[in-house]
C-alpha positions as CSV (number, residue, x, y, z in Angstrom):
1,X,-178.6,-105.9,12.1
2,X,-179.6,-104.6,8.8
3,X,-182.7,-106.7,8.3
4,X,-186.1,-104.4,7.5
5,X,-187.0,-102.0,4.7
6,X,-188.9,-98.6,6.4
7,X,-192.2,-97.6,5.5
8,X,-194.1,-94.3,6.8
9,X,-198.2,-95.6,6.5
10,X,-200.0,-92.1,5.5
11,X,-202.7,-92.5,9.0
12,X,-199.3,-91.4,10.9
13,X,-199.9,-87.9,9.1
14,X,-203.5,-87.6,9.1
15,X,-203.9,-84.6,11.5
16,X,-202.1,-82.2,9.5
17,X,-204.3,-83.1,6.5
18,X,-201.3,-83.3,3.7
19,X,-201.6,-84.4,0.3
20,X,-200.8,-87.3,-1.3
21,X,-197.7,-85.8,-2.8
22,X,-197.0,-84.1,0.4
23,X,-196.9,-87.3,2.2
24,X,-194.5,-88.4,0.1
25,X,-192.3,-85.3,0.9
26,X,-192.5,-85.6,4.2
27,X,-191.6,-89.7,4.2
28,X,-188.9,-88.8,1.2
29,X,-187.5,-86.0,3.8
30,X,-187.8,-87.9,7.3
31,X,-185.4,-90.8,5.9
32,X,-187.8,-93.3,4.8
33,X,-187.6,-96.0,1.7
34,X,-191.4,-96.3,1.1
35,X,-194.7,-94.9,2.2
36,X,-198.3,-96.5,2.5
37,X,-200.5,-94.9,1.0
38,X,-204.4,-94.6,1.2
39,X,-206.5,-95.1,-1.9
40,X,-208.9,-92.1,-0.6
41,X,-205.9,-89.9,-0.7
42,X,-205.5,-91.1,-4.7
43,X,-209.0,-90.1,-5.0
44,X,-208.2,-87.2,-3.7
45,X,-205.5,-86.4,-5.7
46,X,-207.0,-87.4,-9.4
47,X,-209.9,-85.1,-8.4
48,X,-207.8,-81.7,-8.1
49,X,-206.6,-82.5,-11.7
50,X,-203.3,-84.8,-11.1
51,X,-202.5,-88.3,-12.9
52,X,-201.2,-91.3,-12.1
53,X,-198.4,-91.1,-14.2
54,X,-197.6,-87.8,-12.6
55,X,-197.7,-89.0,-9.1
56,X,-195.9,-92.7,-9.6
57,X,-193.1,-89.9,-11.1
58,X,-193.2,-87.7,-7.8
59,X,-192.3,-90.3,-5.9
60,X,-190.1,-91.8,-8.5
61,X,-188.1,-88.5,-7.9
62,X,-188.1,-88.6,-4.3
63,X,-186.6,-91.9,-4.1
64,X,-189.9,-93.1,-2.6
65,X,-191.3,-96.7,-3.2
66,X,-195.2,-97.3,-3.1
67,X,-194.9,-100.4,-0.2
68,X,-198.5,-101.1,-0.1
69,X,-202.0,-99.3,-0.5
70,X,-204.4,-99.2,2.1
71,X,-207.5,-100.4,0.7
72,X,-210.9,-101.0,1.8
73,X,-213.1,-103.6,-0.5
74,X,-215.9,-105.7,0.8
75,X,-214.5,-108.5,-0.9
76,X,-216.3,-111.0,2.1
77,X,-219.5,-109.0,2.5
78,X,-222.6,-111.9,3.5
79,X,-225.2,-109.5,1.2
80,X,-223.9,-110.6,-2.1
81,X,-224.7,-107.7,-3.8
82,X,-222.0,-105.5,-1.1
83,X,-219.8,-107.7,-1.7
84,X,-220.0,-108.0,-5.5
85,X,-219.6,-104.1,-5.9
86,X,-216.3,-104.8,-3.6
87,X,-215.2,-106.9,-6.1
88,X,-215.6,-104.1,-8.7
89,X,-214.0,-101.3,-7.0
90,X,-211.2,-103.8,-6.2
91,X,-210.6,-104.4,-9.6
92,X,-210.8,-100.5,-10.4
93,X,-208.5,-99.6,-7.8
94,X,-206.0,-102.4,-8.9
95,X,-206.2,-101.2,-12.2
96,X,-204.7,-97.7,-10.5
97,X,-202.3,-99.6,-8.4
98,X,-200.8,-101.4,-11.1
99,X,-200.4,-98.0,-12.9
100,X,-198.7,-96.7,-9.9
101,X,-196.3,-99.7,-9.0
102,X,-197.8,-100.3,-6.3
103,X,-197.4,-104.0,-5.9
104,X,-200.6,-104.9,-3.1
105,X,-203.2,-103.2,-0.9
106,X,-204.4,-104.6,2.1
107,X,-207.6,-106.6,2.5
108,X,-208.9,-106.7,5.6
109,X,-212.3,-108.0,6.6
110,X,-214.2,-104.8,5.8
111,X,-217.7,-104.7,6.0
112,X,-220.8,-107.2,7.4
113,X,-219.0,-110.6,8.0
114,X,-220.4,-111.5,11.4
115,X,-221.6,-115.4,11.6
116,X,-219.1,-116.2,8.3
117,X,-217.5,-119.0,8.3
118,X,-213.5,-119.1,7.8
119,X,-213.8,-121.5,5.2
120,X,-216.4,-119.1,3.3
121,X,-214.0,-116.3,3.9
122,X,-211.3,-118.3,2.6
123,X,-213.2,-118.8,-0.4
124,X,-214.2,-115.3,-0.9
125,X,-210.6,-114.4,-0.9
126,X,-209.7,-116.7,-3.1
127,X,-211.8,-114.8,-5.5
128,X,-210.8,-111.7,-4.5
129,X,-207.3,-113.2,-5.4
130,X,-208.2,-114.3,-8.6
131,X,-209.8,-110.6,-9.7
132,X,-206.7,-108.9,-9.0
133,X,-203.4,-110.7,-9.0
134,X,-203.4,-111.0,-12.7
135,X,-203.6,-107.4,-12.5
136,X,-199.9,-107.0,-10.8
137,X,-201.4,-106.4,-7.4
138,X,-201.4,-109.0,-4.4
139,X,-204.4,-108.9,-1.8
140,X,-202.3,-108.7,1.0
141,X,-205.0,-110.7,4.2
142,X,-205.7,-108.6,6.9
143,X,-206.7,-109.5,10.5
144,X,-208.4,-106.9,12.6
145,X,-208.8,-107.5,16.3
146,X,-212.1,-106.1,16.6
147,X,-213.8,-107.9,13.8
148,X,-216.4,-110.2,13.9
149,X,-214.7,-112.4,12.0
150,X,-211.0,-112.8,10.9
151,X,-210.1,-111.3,13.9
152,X,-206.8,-113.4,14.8
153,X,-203.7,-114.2,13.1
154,X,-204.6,-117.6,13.7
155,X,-207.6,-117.7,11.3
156,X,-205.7,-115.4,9.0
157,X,-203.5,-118.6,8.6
158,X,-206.5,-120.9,8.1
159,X,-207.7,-118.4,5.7
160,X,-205.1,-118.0,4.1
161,X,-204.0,-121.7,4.1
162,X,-207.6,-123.0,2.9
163,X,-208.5,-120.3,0.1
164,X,-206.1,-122.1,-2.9
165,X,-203.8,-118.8,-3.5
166,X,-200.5,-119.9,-4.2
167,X,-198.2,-117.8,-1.6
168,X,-201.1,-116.1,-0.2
169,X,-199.5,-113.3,2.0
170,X,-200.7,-111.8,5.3
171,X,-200.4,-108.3,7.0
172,X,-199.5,-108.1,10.1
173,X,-199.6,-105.8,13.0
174,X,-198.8,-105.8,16.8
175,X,-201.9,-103.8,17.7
176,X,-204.4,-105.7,15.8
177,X,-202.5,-109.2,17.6
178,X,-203.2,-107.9,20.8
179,X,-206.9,-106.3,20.4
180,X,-208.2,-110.4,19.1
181,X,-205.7,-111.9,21.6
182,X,-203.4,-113.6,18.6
183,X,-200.5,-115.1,20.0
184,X,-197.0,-114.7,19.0
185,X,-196.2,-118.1,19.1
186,X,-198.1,-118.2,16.0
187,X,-195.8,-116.3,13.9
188,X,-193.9,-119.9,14.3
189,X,-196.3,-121.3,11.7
190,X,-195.3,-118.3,9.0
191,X,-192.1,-118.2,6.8
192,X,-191.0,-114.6,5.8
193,X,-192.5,-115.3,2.6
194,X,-196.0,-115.7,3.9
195,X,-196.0,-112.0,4.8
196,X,-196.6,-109.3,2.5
197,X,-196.1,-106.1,5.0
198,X,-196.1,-105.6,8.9
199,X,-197.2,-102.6,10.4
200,X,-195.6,-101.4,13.4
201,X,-196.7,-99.7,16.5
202,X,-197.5,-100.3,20.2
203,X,-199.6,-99.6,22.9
204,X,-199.8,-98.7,26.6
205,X,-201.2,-100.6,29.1
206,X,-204.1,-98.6,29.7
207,X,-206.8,-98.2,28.2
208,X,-207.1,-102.2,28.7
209,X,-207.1,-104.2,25.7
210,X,-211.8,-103.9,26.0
211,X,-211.7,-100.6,25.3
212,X,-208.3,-99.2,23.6
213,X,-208.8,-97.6,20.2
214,X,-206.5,-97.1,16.9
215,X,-205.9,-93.5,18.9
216,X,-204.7,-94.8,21.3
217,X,-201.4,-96.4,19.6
218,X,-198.0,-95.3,20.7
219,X,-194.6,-94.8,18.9
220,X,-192.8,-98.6,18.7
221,X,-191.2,-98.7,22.0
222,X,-193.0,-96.3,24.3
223,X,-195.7,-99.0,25.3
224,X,-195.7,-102.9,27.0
225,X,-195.5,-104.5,23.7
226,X,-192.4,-106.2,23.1
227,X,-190.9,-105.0,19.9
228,X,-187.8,-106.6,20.0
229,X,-189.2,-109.8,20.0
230,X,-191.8,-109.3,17.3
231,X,-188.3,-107.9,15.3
232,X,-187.0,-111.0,16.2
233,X,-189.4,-113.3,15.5
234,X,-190.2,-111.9,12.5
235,X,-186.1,-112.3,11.4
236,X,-186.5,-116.0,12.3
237,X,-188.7,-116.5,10.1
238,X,-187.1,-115.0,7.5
239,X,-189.3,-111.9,6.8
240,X,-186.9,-109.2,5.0
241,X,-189.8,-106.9,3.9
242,X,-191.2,-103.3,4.9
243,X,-191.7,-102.1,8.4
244,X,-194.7,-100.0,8.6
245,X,-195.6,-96.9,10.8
246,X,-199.0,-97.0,11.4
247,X,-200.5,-94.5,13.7
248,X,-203.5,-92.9,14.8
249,X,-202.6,-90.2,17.4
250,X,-205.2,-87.7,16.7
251,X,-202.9,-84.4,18.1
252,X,-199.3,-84.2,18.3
253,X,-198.8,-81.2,20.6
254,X,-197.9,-78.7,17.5
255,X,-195.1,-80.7,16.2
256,X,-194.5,-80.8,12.5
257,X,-195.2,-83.7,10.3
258,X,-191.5,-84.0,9.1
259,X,-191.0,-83.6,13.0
260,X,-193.0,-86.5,13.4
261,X,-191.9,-88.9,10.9
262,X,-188.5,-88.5,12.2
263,X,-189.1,-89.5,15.2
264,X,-191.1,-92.2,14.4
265,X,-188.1,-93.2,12.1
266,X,-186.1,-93.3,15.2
267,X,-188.5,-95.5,17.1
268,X,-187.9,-98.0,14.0
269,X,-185.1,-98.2,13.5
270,X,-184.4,-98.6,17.6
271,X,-187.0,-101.3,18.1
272,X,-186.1,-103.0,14.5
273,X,-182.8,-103.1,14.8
274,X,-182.8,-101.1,11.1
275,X,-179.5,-99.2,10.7
């Protein structure tokens, strides 16, 4: 089956310290559609002289989409101060997104949010929401597992559900599901609409789920996660969107990056069922 779009998330890449327009080489080169991006690496990017214009154009040329921009805003902080300066640099970066075409970032539960309550957060989102959506860019809601709060795909849904955005769309991914102990079964509650991007990976069985770290992910099929049936699941519900590569293996025994990206194309596209 035909049924996902393939993305190449930039933290697959980090050790060989690429650019921006690099990244987009190397994913344009590998056999990708899109790449997530990282707005430090904008930052980055603006700061050595380019433009926006310039680098929506790059990728323009490489046949490269921008699927989704990896984001870090404070948008649910408790200190109101943090988390009205989150507000602002979310509106900033949005601004630069929407220049780009780059049609969401993620928003994940970034910064103090210990002891807040779901239907606070949900509120806070629903600002967040209202800041940046009329901008062109969608707050896509992110669950981490190790968060002190919004740490399941179940509260994601409450979130989501209570915060009054119209087609409020989630992020998924299989590592984060398994670090807060979300269940599949909940995916059974989403229609593909519901979800903005899913990032894909897996994991071994040891370290046990306590102490496993991002660098501890695995290419999609070379762990105990069961792919297939995420793929699946996800199909059911009717989810037709990008596929994400997101690691965090620190070393990758002197392979290339193009090297890399290949092969984690071919773990895709094997586990997906992309063809």
């Amino acid at each position: 089956m035909n049924t996902f779009r393939t993305a190449l998330n930039a933290s697959t890449l980090f050790p060989f310290r690429l650019t921006l327009p690099e990244q987009i080489r190397v994913a344009a080169e590998a056999g990708y559609e899109g790449i997530e991006f990282w707005m430090r690496d904008v930052d980055a990017y603006l700061e050595q002289g380019g433009t926006l214009t310039e680098l929506r154009r790059y990728a323009g040329d490489a046949g490269i989409v921008f699927a989704n921009a990896i984001a870090f805003w404070k948008w649910a902080d408790l200190d109101e101060r943090e988390r009205a300066g989150g507000l602002e640099l979310a509106i900033r970066e949005a601004e630069r997104l929407a220049e780009l075409g780059c049609p969401s970032a993620a928003a994940p539960p970034f910064g103090q949010v210990e002891g807040s309550s779901l239907e606070r957060i949900a509120d806070c989102y629903g600002e967040l929401a209202g800041r940046i959506r009329p901008l062109g860019v969608d707050p896509l809601l992110e669950f981490w597992g190790r968060a002190k709060a919004l740490s399941r795909l179940e509260e994601a849904i409450v979130v989501a559900d209570r915060s009054g955005v119209a087609d409020a769309k989630l992020l998924l991914d299989p590592f984060h599901m398994y670090t807060g102990g979300s269940s599949l079964e909940a995916l059974s509650r989403l229609s593909g609409d519901r979800i903005g991007i899913v990032h894909v990976n897996d994991y071994p069985a040891d370290p046990p789920r306590e102490t496993i770290q991002d660098r501890d992910r695995v290419f999609p099929g070379e762990g105990v996660f069961s792919g297939e049936r995420f793929a699946s699941t996800l199909h059911g519900a009717g989810y037709r969107g990008f596929v994400s590569l997101e690691l965090f293996i620190p070393d990758f025994g002197g392979r290339s990056a193009l090297d890399v990206a290949k092969r984690g194309l071919e773990a895709v596209k094997r586990i997906y069922g992309v063809q």
